[in-house]
C-alpha positions in Angstrom: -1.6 14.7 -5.4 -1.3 11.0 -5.8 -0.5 9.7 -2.8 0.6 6.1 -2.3 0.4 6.6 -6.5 3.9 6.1 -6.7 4.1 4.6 -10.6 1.7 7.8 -11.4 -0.4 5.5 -13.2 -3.8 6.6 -14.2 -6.7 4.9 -15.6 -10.3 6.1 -15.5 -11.8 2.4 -16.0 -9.2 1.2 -12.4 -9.9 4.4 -10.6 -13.9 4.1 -10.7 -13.6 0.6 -9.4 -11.9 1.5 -6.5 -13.7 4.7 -5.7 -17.5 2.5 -5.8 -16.0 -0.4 -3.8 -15.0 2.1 -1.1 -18.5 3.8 -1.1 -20.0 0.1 -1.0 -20.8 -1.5 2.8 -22.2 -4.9 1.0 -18.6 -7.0 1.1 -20.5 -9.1 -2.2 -20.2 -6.1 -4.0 -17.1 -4.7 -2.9 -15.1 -7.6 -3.6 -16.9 -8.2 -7.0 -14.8 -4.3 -7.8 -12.0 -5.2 -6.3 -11.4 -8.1 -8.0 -12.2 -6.3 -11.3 -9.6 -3.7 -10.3 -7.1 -6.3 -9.2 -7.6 -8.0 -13.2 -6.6 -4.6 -14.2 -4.0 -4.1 -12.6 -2.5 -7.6 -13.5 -3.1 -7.1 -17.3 -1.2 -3.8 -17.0 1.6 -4.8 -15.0 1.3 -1.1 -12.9 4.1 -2.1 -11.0 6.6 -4.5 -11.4 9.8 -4.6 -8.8 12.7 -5.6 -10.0 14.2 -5.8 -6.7 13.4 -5.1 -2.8 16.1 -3.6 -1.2 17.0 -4.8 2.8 16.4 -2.2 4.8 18.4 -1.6 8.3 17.7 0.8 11.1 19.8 1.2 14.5 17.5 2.0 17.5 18.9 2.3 21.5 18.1 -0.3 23.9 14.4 0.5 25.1 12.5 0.7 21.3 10.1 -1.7 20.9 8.0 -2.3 17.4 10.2 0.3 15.0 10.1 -1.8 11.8 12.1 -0.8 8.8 10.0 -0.3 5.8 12.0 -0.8 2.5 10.8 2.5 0.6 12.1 4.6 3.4 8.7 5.4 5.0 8.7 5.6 8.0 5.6 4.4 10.7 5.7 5.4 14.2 2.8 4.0 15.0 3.6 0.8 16.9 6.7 2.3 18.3 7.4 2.8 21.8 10.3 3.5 24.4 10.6 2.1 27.7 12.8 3.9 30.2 
């Protein structure tokens, strides 16, 4: 249910801020949240990694744009195979 979440952290004030900014189209006053939201999350130190783990993948000649993401997502989206 929380999505990206992955700390499960949960704050009204934080959440409101970033639901209006992305209902805003005027960049002035989406930024002006943002920021806000940002100052929040600083204060509260949501997420603070204590290390970032190398990540390695092997792939067969031919792959082209597989990138390994650290936490073990995985984003096929720029991948592709030539013959």
């Amino acid at each position: 249910q929380s999505g990206l979440n992955f700390a499960r952290y949960c704050d009204a004030e934080l959440d409101k801020l970033i639901s209006d900014g992305k209902g805003l189209a005027d960049q002035a006053e989406r930024t002006t949240l943002y920021i806000k939201a940002q100052r929040i999350i600083q204060e509260q130190a949501l997420w603070l990694p204590l290390a970032h783990p190398t990540a390695f993948a092997l792939t067969r000649a031919g792959v082209e744009g597989y990138q390994a993401n650290p936490f073990g997502r995985q984003d096929f989206s720029h991948v592709s195979v030539k013959p």
